[in-house]
GUSESE-35942 format. One record per atom (N, C-alpha, C): z, y, x negated; residue in three letters. Coordinates in pm, whole numbers, padded with zeros to 5 digits, always signed. Atoms other than C-alpha are relative to their C-alpha. Example, Ala and Ser with C-alpha at 12.3 -4.5 7.8 and 13.67 -1.06 7.14 Angstrom:
% residues 2
+00000-00119-00089ala +00780-00450-01230ala +00000+00120-00090ala -00006-00119+00082ser +00714-00106-01367ser +00073+00109+00077ser 
***
This chain:
% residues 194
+00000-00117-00084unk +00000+00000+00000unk +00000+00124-00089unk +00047-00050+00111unk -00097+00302-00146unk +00111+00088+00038unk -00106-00101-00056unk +00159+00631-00180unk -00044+00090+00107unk +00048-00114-00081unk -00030+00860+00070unk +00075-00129+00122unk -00042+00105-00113unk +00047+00537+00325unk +00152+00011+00018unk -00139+00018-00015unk +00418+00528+00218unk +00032+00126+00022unk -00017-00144-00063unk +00438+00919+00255unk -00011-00031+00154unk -00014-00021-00152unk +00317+00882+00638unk +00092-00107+00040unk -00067+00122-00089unk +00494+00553+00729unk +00126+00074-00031unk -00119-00031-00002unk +00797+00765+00613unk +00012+00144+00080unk +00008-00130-00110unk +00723+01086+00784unk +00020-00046+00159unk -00018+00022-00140unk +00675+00900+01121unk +00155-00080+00067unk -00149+00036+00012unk +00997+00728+01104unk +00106+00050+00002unk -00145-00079-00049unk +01340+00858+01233unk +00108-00036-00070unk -00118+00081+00096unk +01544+00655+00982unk +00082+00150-00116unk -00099-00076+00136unk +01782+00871+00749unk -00041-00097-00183unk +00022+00016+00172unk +01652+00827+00377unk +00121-00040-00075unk -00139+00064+00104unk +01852+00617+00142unk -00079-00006-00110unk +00079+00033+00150unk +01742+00592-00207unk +00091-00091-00130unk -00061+00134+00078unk +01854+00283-00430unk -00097+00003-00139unk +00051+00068+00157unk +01799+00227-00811unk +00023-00161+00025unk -00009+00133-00001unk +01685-00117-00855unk -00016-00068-00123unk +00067+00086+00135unk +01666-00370-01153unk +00040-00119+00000unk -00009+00117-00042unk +01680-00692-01188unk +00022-00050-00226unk -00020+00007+00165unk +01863-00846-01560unk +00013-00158-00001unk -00034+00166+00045unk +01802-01248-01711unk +00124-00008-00054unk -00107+00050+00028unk +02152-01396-01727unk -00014-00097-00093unk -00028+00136+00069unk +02180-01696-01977unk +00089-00070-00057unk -00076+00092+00083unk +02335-02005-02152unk +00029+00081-00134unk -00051-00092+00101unk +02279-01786-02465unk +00059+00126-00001unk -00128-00094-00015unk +02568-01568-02513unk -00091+00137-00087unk +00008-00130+00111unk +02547-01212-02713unk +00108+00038-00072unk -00103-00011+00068unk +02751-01115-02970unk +00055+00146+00003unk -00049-00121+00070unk +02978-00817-03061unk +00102-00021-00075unk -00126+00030+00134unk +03229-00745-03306unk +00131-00051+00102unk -00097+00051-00063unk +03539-00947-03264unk +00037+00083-00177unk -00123+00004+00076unk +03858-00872-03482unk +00055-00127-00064unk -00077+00108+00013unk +04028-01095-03726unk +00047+00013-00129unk -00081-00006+00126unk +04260-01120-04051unk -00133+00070-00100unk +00088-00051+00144unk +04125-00947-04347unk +00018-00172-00072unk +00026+00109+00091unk +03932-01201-04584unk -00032-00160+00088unk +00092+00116-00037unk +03858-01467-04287unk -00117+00054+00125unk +00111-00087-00053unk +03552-01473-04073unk +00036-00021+00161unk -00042+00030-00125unk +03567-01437-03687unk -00125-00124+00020unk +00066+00154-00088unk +03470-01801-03515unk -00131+00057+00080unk +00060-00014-00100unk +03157-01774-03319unk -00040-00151+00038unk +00058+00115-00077unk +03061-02045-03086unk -00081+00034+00070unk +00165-00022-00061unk +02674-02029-02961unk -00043-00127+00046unk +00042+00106-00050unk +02511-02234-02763unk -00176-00023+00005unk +00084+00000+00023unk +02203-02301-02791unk -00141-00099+00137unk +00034+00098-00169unk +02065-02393-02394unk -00113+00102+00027unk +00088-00143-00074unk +01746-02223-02215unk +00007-00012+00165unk +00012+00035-00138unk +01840-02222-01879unk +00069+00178+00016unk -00030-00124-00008unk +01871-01869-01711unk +00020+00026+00171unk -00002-00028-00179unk +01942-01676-01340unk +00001+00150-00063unk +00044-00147-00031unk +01842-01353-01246unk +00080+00078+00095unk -00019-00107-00083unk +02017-01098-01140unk -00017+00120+00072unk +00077-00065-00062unk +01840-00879-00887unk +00135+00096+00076unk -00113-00097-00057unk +02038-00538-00772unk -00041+00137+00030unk +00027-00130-00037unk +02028-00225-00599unk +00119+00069+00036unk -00099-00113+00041unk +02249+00074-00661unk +00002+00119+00084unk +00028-00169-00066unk +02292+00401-00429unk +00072+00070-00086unk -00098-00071+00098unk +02456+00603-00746unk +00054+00123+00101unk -00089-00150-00095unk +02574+00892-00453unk +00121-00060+00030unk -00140+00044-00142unk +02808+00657-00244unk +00035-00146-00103unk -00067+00105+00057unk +02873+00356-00520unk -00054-00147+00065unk +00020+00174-00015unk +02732+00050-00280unk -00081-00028-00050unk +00037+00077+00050unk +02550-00214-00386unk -00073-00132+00050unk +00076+00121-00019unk +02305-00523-00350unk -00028-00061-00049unk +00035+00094+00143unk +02328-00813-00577unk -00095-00128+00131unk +00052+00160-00055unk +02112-01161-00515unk -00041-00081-00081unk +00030+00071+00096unk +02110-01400-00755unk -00194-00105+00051unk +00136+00070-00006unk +01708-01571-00799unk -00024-00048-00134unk +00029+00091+00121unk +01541-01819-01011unk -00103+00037-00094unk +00093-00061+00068unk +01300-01590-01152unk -00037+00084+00032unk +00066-00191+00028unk +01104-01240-01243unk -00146-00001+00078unk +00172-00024-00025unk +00776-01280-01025unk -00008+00082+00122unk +00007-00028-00163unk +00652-01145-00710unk +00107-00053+00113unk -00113+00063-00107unk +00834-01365-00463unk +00095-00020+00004unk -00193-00043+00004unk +01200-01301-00591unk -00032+00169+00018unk +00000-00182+00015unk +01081-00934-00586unk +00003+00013+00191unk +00002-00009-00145unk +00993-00982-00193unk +00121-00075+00057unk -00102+00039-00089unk +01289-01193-00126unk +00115+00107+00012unk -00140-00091+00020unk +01524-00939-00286unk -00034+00155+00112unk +00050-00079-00074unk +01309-00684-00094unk +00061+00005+00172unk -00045+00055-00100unk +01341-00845+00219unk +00150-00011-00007unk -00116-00007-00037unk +01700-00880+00212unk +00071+00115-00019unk -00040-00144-00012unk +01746-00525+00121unk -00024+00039+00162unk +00044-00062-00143unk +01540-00416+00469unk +00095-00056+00087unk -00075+00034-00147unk +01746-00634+00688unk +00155+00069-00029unk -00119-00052+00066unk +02061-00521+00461unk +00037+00162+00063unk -00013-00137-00046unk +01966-00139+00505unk -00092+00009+00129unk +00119-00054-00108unk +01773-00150+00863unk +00007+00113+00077unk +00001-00098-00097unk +01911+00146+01003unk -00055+00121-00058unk +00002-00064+00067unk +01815+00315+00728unk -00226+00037-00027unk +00106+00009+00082unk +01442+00424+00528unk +00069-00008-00156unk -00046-00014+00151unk +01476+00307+00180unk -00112-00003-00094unk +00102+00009+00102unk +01310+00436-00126unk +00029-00067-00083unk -00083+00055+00117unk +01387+00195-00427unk -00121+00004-00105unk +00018-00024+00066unk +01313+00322-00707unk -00014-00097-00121unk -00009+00091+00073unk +01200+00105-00991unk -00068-00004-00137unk +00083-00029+00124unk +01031+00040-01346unk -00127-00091-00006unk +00127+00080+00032unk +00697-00105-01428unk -00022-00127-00014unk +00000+00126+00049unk +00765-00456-01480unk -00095-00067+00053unk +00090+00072-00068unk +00486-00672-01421unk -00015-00035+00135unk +00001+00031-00132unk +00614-00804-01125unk +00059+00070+00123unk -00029-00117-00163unk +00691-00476-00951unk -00132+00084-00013unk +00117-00069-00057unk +00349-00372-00988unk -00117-00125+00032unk +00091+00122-00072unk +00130-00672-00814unk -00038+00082+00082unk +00092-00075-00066unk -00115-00535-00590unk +00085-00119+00138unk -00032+00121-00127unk -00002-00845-00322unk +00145+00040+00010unk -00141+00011-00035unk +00389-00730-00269unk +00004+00026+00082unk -00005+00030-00112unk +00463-00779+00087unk +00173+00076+00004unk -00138-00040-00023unk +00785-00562+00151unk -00035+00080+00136unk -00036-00052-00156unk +00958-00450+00492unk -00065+00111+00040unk +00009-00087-00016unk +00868-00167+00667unk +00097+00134-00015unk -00089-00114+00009unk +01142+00047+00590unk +00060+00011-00141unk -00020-00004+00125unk +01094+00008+00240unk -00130+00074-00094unk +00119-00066+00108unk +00883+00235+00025unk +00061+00000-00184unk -00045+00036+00138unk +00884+00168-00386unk -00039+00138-00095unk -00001-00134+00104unk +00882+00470-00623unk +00023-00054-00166unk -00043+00056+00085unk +00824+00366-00958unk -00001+00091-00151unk -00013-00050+00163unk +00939+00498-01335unk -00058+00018-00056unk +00124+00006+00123unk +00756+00627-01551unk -00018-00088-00095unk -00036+00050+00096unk +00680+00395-01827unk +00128-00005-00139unk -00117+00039+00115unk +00945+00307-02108unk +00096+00089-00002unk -00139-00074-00009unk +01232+00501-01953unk +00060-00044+00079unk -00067+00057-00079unk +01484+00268-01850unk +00100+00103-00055unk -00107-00114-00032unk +01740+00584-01930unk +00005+00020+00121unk +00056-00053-00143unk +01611+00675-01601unk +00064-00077+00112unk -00051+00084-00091unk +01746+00401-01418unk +00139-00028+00011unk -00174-00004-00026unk +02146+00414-01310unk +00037-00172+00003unk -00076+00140+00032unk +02098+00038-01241unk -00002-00050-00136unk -00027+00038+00151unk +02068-00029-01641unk +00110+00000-00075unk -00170-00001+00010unk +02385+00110-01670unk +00099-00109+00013unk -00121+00095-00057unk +02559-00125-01482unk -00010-00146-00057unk +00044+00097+00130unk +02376-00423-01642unk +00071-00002-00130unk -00048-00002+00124unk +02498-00287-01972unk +00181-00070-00024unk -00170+00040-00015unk +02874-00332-01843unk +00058-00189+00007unk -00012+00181-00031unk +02795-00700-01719unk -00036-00053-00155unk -00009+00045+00084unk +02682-00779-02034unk +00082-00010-00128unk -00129-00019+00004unk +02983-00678-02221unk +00053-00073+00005unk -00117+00063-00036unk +03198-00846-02026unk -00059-00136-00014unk -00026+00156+00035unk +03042-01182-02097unk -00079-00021-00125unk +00020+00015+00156unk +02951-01119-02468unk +00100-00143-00063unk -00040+00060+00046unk +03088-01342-02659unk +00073-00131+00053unk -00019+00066-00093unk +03128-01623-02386unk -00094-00144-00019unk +00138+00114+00015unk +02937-01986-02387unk +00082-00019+00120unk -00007+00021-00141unk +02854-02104-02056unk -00071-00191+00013unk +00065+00140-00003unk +02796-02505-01954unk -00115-00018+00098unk +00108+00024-00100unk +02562-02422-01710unk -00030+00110+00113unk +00022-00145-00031unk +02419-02203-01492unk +00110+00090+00153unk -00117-00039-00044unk +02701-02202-01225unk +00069+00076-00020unk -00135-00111+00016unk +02977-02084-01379unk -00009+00109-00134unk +00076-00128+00068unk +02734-01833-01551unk +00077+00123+00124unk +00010-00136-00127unk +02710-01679-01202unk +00168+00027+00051unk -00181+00015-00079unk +03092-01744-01079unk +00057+00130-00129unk -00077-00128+00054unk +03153-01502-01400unk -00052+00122+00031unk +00054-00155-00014unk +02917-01236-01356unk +00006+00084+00148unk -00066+00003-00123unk +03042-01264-00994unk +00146+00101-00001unk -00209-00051+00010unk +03422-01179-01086unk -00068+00107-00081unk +00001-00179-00001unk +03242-00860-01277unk -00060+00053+00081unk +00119-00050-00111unk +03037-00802-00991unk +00122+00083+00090unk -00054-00029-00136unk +03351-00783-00742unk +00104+00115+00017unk -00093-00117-00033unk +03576-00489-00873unk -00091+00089+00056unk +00063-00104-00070unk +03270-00284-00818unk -00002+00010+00099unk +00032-00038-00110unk +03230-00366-00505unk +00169-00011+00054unk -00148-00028-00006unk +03616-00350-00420unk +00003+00149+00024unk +00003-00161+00017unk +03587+00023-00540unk -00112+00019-00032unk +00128-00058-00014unk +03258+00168-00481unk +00000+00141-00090unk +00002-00101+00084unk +03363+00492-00679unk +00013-00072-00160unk -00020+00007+00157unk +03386+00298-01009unk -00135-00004-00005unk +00194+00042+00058unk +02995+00215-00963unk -00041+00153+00006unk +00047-00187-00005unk +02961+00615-00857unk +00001+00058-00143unk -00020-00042+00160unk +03109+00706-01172unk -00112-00032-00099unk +00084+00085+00150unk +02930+00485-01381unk -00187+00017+00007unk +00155-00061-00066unk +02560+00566-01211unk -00071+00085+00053unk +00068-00139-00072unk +02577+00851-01038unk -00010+00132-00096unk +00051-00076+00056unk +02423+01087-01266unk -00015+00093+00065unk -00003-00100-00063unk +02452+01432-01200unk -00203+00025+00053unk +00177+00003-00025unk +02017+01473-01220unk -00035-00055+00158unk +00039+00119-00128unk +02019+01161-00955unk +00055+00084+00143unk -00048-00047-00103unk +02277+01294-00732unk -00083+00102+00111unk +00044-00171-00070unk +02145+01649-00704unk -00153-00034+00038unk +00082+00033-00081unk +01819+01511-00619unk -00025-00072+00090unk -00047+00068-00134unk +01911+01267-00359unk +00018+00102+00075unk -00060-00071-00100unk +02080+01547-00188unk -00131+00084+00028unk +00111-00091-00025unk +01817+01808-00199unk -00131-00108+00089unk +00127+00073-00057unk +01540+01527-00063unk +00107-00061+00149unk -00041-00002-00091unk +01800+01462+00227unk +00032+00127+00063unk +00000-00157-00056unk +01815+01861+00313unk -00134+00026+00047unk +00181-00013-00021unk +01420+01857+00286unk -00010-00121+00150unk +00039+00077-00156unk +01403+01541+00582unk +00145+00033+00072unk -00058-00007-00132unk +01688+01648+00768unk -00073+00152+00129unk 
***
C-alpha cells in the first residue's frame, strides 16, 4: 500500500492516533559477555555455550504513556511481521496506529498484509538511534549477559521476568524511551488530528 493510500485511509477514519516504535531483537543459546569482577591475578570463569537455536522478540513501544506489546515468534520474515501486526490491530482497535519502524528486509516486502488500522512509517536507513524500541532491547540484553541457557524455554521465561517490571510500571519504559524529540512530536501530530 502506498503512503498517499495510508494518508487517506487515515484521514477518513475517526480513530485517535497512537504511534508505537517497533523492533523486533534475536534472543539466543549464545550468551554475550561483559566485564565481570574478580581477585586481582585470577581470571573471571566464563561459561559459553555453544547452541544455534534462537526466538524472536517482536515489540511495540508508545514512549509517551510507557505500554507495550511483546510476542515471542520463530523468526524475522514477513509472516511473524503480519502476525505481530495483526495482533497489534486487534490489541489497539479502538485506536489508528502508526508503527514506526526500520528497513529490515522483512519490513519492506511489497506483499505485507496488515490490519486496517495500521499504517507503517519507516526509518531512515542506518539510524536505529532513532528508534526508542532499541533502547529497551539494549536493557534486555544486559540483563541476560553473561547467562547460558539449555534451551529455548527458559531463554524466554527469563527475558519474560525482564519483560514484567516494565510492564508493572509503565513509567520505567517512559523514562527509558520517551525521548523528549519523540514525545514532542507525538503530541503536536495529535493537536494537528484532533
Amino acid at each position: 500500500m502506498s503512503e498517499a493510500e495510508d494518508e487517506e485511509r487515515n484521514r477518513s477514519g475517526k480513530k485517535p492516533l497512537k504511534v508505537l516504535a517497533f523492533d523486533e531483537a534475536r534472543f539466543g543459546l549464545i550468551n554475550w559477555h561483559q566485564r565481570r569482577y574478580c581477585p586481582k591475578g585470577f581470571r573471571p570463569p566464563w561459561v559459553v555455550k555453544r547452541a544455534y537455536e534462537w526466538t524472536y522478540l517482536y515489540a511495540a513501544v508508545d514512549p509517551t504513556t510507557g505500554e507495550s506489546s511483546c510476542l515471542y515468534l520463530p523468526g524475522m520474515d514477513r509472516l511473524c511481521l503480519e502476525t505481530f501486526l495483526g495482533h497489534l490491530g486487534e490489541a489497539y482497535a479502538a485506536h489508528h496506529l502508526v508503527v514506526v519502524l526500520d528497513g529490515a528486509p522483512s519490513h519492506r516486502s511489497e506483499g505485507i498484509a496488515y490490519p486496517e488500522n495500521v499504517s507503517l512509517l519507516r526509518l531512515p536507513r542506518y539510524s536505529p538511534e532513532l528508534n526508542p524500541a532499541e533502547r529497551w532491547f539494549q536493557e534486555f540484553r544486559r540483563a541476560l549477559s553473561n547467562r547460558v541457557f539449555e534451551a529455548v524455554e527458559p531463554l524466554q521465561e527469563a527475558l519474560t521476568e525482564v519483560l514484567e517490571p516494565y510492564w508493572r510500571d509503565p513509567s520505567r519504559l517512559r523514562s527509558l524511551t520517551g525521548y523528549a524529540w519523540w514525545v514532542e512530536a507525538v503530541e503536536s501530530l495529535g493537536h494537528q488530528c484532533s
